[in-house]
C-alpha positions in Angstrom: -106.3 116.7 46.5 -109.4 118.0 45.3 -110.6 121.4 45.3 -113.3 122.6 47.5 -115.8 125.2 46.7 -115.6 128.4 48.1 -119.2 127.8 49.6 -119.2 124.5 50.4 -121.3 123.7 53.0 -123.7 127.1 53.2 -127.5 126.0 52.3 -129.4 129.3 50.8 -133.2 129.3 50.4 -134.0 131.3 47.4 -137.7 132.7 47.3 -137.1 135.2 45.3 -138.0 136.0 41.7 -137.4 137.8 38.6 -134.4 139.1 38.5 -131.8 140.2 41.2 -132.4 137.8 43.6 -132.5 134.5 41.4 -129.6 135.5 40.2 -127.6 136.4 43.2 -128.3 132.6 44.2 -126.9 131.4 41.3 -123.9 133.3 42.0 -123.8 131.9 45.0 -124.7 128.3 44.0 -122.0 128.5 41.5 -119.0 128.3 44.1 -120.3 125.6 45.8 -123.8 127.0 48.0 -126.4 124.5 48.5 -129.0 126.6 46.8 -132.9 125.4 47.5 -135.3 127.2 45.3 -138.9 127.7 46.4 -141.6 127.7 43.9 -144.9 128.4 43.7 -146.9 125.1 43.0 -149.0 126.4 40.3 -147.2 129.4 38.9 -143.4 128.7 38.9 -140.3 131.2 39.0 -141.8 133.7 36.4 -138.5 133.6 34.4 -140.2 129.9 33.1 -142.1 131.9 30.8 -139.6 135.0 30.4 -137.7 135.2 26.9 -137.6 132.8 24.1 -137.9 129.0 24.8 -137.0 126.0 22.4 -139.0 122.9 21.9 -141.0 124.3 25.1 -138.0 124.5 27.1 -137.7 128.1 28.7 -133.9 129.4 27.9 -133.7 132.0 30.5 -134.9 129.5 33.2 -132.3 127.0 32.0 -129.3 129.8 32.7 -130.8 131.5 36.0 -131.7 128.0 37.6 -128.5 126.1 37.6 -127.2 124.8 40.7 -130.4 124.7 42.3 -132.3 121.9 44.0 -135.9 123.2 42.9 -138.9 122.6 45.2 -142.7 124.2 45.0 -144.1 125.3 48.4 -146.9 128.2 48.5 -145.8 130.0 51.3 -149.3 132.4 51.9 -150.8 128.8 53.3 -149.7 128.7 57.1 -148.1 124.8 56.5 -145.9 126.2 53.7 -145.0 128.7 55.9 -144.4 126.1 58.7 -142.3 124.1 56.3 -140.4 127.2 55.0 -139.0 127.4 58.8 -138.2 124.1 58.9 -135.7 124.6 56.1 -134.5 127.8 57.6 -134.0 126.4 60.7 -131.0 124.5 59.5 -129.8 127.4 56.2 -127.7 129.8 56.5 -128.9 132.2 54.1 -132.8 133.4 52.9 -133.1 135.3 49.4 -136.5 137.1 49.2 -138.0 139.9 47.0 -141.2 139.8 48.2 -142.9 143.7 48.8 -142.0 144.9 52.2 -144.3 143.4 54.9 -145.2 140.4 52.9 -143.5 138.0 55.2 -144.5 139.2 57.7 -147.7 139.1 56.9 -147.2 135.2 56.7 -145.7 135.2 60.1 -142.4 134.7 58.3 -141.1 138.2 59.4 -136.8 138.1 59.9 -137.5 138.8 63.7 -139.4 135.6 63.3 -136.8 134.1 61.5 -133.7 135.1 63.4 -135.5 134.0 66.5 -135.5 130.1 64.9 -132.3 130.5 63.7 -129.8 133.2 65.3 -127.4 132.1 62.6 -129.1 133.0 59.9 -128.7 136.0 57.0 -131.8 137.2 55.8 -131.1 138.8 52.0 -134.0 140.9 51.2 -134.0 142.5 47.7 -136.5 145.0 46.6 -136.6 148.1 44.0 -136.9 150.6 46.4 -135.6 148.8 50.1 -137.6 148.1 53.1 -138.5 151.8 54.0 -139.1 155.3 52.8 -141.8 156.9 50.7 -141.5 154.1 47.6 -140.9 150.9 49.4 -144.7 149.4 49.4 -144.3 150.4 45.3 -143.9 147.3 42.9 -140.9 147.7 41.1 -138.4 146.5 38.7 -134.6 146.9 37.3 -136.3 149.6 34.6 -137.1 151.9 37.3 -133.6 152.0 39.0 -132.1 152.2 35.7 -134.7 155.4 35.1 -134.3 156.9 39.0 -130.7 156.5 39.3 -129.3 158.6 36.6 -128.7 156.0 34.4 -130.5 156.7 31.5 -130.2 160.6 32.3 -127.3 160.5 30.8 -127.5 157.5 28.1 -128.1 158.2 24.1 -127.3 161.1 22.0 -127.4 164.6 23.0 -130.5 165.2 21.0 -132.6 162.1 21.3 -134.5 161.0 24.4 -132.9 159.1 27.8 -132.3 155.3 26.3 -132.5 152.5 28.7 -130.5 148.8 28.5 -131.9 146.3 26.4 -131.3 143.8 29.0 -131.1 143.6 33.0 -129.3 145.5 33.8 -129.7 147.4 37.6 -131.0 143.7 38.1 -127.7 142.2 37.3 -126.2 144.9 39.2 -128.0 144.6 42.2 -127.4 140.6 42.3 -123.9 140.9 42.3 -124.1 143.2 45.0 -126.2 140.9 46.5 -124.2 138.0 46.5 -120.9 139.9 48.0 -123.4 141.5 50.5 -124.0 137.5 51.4 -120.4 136.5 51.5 -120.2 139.7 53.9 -122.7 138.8 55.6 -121.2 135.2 56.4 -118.1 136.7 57.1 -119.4 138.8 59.9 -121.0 135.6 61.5 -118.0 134.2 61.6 -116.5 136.3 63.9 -120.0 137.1 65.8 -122.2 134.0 65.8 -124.8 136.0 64.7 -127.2 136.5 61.3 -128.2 139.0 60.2 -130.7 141.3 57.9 -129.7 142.3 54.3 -131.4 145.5 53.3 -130.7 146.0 49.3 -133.1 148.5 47.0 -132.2 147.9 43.2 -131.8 151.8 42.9 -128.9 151.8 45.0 -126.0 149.3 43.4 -126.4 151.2 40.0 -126.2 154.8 41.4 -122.9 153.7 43.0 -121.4 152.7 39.6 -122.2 156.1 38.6 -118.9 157.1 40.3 -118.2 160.7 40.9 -121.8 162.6 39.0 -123.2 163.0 43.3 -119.9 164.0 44.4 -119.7 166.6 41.2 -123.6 168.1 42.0 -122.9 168.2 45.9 -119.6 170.1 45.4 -120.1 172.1 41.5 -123.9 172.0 40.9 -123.4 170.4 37.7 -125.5 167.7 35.8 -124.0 165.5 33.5 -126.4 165.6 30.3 -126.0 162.9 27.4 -123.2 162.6 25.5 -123.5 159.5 23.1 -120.8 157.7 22.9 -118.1 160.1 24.1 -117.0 161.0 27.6 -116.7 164.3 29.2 -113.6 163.2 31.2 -111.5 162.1 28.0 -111.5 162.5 24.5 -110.7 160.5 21.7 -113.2 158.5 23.1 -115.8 156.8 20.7 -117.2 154.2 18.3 -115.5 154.6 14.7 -116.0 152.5 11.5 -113.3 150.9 9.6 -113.0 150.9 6.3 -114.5 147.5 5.5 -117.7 148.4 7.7 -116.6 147.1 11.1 -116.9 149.3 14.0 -114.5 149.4 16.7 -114.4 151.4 20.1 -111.6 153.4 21.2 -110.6 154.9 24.7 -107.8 157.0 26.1 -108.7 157.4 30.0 -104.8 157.7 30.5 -103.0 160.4 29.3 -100.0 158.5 28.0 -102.7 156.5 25.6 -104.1 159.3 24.1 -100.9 160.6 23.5 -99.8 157.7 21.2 -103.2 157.1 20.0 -102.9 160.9 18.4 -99.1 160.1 17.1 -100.4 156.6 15.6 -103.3 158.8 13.7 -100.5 161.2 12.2 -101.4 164.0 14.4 -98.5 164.5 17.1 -98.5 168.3 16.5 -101.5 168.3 19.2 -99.7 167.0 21.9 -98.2 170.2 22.4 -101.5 172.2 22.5 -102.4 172.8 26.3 -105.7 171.9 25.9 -104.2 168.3 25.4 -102.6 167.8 28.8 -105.7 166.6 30.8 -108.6 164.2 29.9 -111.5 166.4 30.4 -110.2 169.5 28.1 -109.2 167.3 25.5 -113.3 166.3 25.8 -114.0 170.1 24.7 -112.1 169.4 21.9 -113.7 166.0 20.8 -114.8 166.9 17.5 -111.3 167.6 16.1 -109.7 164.5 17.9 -113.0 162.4 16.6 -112.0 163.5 13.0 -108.4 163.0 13.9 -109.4 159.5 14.8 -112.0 158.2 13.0 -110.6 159.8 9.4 -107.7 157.4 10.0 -109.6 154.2 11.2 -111.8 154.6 7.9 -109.2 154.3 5.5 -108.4 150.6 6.9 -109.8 147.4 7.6 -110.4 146.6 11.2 -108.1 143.8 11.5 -104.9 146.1 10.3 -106.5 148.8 12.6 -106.4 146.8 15.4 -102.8 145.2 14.5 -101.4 148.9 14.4 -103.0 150.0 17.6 -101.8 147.2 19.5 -98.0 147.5 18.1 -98.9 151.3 19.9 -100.1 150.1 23.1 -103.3 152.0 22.5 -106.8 150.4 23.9 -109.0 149.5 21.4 -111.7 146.4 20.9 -114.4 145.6 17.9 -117.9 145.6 18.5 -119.2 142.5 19.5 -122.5 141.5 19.1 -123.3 138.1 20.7 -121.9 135.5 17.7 -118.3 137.6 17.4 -118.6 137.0 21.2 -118.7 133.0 20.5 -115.7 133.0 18.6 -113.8 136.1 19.8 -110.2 134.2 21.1 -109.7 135.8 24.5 -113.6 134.8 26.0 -112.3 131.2 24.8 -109.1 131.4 26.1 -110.8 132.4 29.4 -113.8 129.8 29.4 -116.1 132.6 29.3 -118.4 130.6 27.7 -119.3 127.2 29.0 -120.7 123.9 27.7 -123.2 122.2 30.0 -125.6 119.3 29.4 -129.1 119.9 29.8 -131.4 117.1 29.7 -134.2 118.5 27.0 -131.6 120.3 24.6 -128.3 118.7 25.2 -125.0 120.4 25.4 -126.0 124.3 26.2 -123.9 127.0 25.7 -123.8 129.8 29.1 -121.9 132.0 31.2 -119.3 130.6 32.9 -118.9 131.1 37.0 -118.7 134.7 37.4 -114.6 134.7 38.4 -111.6 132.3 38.5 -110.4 130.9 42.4 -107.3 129.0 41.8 -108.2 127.7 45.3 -111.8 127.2 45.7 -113.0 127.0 42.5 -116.9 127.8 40.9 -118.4 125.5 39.0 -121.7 124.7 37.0 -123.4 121.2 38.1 -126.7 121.5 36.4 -129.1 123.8 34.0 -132.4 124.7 35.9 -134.6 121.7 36.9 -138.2 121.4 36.0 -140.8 122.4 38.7 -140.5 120.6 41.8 -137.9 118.3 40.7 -136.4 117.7 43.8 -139.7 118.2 46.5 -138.7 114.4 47.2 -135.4 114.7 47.8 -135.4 117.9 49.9 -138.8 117.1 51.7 -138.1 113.4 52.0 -134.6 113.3 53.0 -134.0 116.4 54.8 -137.3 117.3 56.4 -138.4 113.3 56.8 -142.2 114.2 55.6 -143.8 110.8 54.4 -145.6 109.9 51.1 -149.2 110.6 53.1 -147.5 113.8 54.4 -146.6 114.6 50.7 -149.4 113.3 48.8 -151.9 115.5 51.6 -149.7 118.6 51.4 -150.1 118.4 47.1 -153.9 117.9 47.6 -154.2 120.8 50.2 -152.6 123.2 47.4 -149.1 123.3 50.0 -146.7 121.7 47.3 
């Protein structure tokens, strides 16, 4: 029998844009969500001209647009907003990012909406949420990563707070998203009833900061920047090998720094009671650092690696992206995934995000070109006509 997606069956309407909410649809178009993207006629999704491109063909639209049927429709004219609720009438979910009071401004508020369609989940996903001093602010994933306490405590001791190179409250946020979503579904399962998503960007990636509130509610500390080591646990750190290969070490259980300290030659520390917990063998990171990284630098990486593993001590090299290509365990797992595109060919990506031996994910297509499927969607599920079409292009509607 064949395997059904997890989503099978659920439309989303993704109006959203750069970065949390696109990507949150793609999430959920890759287990099996019939995702509809809405486009502006003119401009696009912005991520069509975001990053590098090859023979004109933007890469980062090509990853964040797969599994989705794209469509334009300018939703400030009053007939795209009439034919926006004529999709919603029959979706299940909405994805917007739009600055609070933007829909409704277009008489396409989620009381509006719910009204049409009782059913339906309204994700809305914004830097700052839908209330509070901020929310009218323009934001983006930089600002959560600055406000949350992210980069508070990332880089060296000395230098300056460091921000990601990449997405990364946006990524956070649109996996947070997308299980808020499949919550959301849930729920209507048992009720009948939609409902109203509510997610600020600043709020995933302040939960993944763990304990730091609990710590200033309850001790009136601050954690400060540390580099690469921990204040919980110690050895904890990047070290380079003797043939120039660096490698990253952790010992967040007790037993593993205990033989990562025996496999270094240093066992007479176990017995110093400074070594029993995690966070005072942290005080004592320089010594265990020296301890460590003396060793590591007197081999090569691979017999490094080799002996830590004989120890059952966690270690890993650092990647950068081409050791990722051919690192064994991301191709034993299919992290990686070869899919056709019709301008490049056979493009490397992500994979779905998890395996489901039951309801698997899966990745259909890379990201259509503008409006690729305004027939198909507006034809065939709406019934417009070629004179409804060709008048709703020359009005400035599609």
């Amino acid at each position: 029998m064949e395997l059904q997606p997890a989503l099978a069956g659920i439309t989303v309407v993704d109006v959203s844009t750069l970065f949390a909410g696109p990507l949150a649809a793609t999430i959920l178009g890759d287990f099996g969500a019939d995702v509809i993207k809405i486009e502006h006629p003119a401009k696009g999704d912005p991520s069509r001209g975001h990053g590098p491109a090859k023979n004109g063909v933007p890469l980062w639209w090509t990853l964040l647009g797969r599994n989705k049927r794209c469509v334009t429709l300018n939703l400030s004219r009053p007939a795209g907003a009439e034919l926006l609720k004529r999709l919603l009438a029959g979706a299940d979910v909405l994805i917007e990012n739009f600055r609070p009071g933007t829909l409704e401004r277009w008489g396409l508020g989620p009381d509006v909406l719910l009204e049409l369609n009782p059913r339906l989940v309204v994700a809305r996903v914004t830097a700052f949420g839908q209330f509070g001093p901020y929310a009218s602010r323009p934001g983006f994933g930089t600002l959560a990563e600055a406000m949350s306490g992210f980069a508070a405590i990332t880089g060296q001791p000395d230098g300056p707070p460091t921000l990601p190179p990449f997405g990364l409250a946006d990524g956070i946020a649109a996996i947070a998203t997308a299980q808020a979503v499949t919550t959301a579904l849930l729920a209507r399962h048992a009720t009948g009833s939609g409902q109203v998503i509510d997610l600020a960007i600043i709020e995933p990636i302040l939960t993944l900061l763990g304990m730091q509130p609990m710590v200033y509610d309850q001790l009136g500390t601050v954690q400060g920047r540390t580099g690469n080591r921990s204040v919980n646990n110690a050895p904890r750190n990047t070290y380079r090998s003797r043939d120039g290969k660096w490698l990253a070490v952790s010992t967040s259980a007790q037993a593993v720094a205990e033989r990562v300290l025996r496999l270094v030659g240093h066992p007479e520390v176990l017995d110093e009671p400074w070594f029993a917990a995690g966070a005072t063998r942290a005080q004592h990171a320089d010594l265990l650092d020296t301890y460590v990284g003396d060793w590591i630098a007197a081999r090569d990486a691979a017999d490094v690696i080799v002996a830590f593993e004989a120890a059952e001590a966690a270690i890993a090299p650092i990647h950068d992206i081409a050791d990722v290509f051919t690192d064994p365990q991301y191709a034993a797992l299919g992290t990686l995934r070869a899919v056709e595109d019709p301008a490049l060919g056979p493009v490397r990506m992500q994979n779905v995000l998890y395996r489901m031996s039951a309801t698997p994910g899966d990745i259909k297509w890379t990201g259509p070109a503008l409006g690729a499927h305004n027939d198909e969607i507006y034809r065939d599920r709406l019934g417009l006509t070629t004179d409804d079409l060709d008048q709703l292009h020359a009005d400035g509607v599609l």
